[in-house]
N, C-alpha and C positions, 0 to 999 in steps of 0.2 A: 168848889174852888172857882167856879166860871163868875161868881157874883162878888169873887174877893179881890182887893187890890192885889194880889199875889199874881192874878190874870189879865188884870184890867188897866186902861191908861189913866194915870194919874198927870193930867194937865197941870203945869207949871203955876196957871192962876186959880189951881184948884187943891183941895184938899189940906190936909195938914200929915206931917213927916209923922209926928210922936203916932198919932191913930194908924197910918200905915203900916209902921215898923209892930203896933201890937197887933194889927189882922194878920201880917206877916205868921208871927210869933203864934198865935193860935191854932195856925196848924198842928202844933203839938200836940194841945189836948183834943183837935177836933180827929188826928189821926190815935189818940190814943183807946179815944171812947167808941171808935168804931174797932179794933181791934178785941177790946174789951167785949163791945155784945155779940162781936161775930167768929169769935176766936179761931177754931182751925175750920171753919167755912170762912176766913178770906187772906189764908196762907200768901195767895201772891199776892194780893193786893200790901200784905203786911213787909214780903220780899224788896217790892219794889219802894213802897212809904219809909221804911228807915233806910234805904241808903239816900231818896233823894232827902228826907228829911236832915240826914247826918253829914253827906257830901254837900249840900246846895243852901237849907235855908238855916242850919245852925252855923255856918261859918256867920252868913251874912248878918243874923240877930244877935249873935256874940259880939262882932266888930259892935254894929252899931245902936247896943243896948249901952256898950260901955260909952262911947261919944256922944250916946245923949243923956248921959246921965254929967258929961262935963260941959256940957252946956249947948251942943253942936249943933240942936234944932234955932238956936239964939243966932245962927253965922249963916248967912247967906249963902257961902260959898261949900257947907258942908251940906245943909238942904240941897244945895243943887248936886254935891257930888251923892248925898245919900238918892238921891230923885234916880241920877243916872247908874250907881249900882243897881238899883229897883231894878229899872227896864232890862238889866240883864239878867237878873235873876229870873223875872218875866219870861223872858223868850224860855228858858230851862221849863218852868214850871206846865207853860201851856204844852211846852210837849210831854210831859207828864198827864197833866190835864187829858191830853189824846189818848194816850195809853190806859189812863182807867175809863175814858169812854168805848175803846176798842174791848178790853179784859171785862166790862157791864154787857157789850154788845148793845151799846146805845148811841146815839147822834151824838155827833160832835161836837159844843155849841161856840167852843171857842173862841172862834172865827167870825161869828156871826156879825152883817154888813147892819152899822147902823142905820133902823127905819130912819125914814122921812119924811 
């Protein structure tokens, strides 16, 4: 998740809404197929993926699967409101993020200060 927009800043003069909203959205399958090969070796891992998956990123890719299919990525004004649910669903997710590096017992990468 650390190298998906789900984590990462999506800059106002960068990127585009429709490919965010689908790396969003691929959480699904990308949580489904780890579930799949790892079945009751990753019990919590699966505890914790469907509530955030059901409470956090399906409200968020229902709303705006349906608004971009009437045109919303076309309007300026709903890119920028789709931009700013983003970042709040962001801040959610990197503490998720934490939590499956804490329940791995791995680094954090999150956070990580861009080089220079």
């Amino acid at each position: 998740m650390i190298t998906r927009i789900v984590t990462q800043p999506l800059k106002d003069e960068d990127g585009d809404e429709a490919t965010a909203l689908t790396s969003v959205y691929s959480l699904f399958g990308l949580t489904r197929e780890i579930i799949k090969k790892y079945g009751r070796g990753c019990g919590e891992f699966t505890k914790i993926a469907i509530v955030v998956l059901n409470q956090i990123v399906r409200p968020f890719t229902a709303e705006w699967h349906k608004k971009s299919l009437g045109g919303a990525f076309d309007r300026e004004d709903d890119c920028k409101a789709f931009r700013e649910k983003l970042k709040e669903i962001q801040e959610d997710l990197k503490n998720y993020t934490k939590m499956l590096a804490d329940m791995a017992a791995v680094e954090d990468l999150t956070e990580l200060e861009k080089i220079k």
